[in-house]
N, C-alpha and C positions, 0 to 999 in steps of 0.2 A: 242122257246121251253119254255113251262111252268117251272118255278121253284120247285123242287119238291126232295125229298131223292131218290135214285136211288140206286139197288145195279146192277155191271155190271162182268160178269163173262166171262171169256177167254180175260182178259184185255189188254192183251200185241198185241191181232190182230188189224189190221189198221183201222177197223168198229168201234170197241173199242176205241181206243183212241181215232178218231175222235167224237164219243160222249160225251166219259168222256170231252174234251177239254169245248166243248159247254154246256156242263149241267156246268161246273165248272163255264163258264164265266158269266150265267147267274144268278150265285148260288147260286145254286143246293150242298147238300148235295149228296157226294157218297163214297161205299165201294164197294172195289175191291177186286176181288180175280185173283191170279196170281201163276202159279207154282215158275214164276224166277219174284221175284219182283223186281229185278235187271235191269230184262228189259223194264219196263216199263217207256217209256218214258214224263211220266206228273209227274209232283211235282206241288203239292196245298198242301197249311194247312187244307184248307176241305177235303182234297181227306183221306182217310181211306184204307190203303194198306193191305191186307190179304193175309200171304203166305199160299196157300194150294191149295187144289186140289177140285175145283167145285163138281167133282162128288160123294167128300164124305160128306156122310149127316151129321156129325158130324160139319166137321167145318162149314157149312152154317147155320146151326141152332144156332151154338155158337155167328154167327159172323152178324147174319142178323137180328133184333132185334121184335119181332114178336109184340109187342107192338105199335110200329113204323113203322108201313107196309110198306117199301118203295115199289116203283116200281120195279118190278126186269125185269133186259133188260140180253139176251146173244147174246151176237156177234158175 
């Protein structure tokens, strides 16, 4: 996997993590959005944890930086 910003939404499913893992270990810069970021079971100091709800357009616009296009993956 290419090194790259990622942003990856419904982060807590098993697709999910398993990517987040491997962008991390390569890394890869990423922000995550998660309703229970509680459950989420990766901790990195690059990983960027967002609590909220993918489908509102408010917080992805806030949280996803349009400047900085990252990739966006959903799982």
């Amino acid at each position: 996997m290419t090194c790259m910003q990622i942003a990856v939404f419904d982060a807590t499913g098993r697709t999910s993590v398993s990517l987040l893992r491997q962008a991390l270990d390569c890394g890869s810069d990423a922000v995550t959005f998660a309703r229970s970021p509680e459950k989420l079971p990766v901790v990195d100091p690059t990983l960027t944890v967002v609590q909220g709800d993918a489908y509102s357009g408010d917080c992805v616009r806030n949280d996803v930086h349009v400047g900085e296009m990252p990739k966006v993956i959903s799982a």
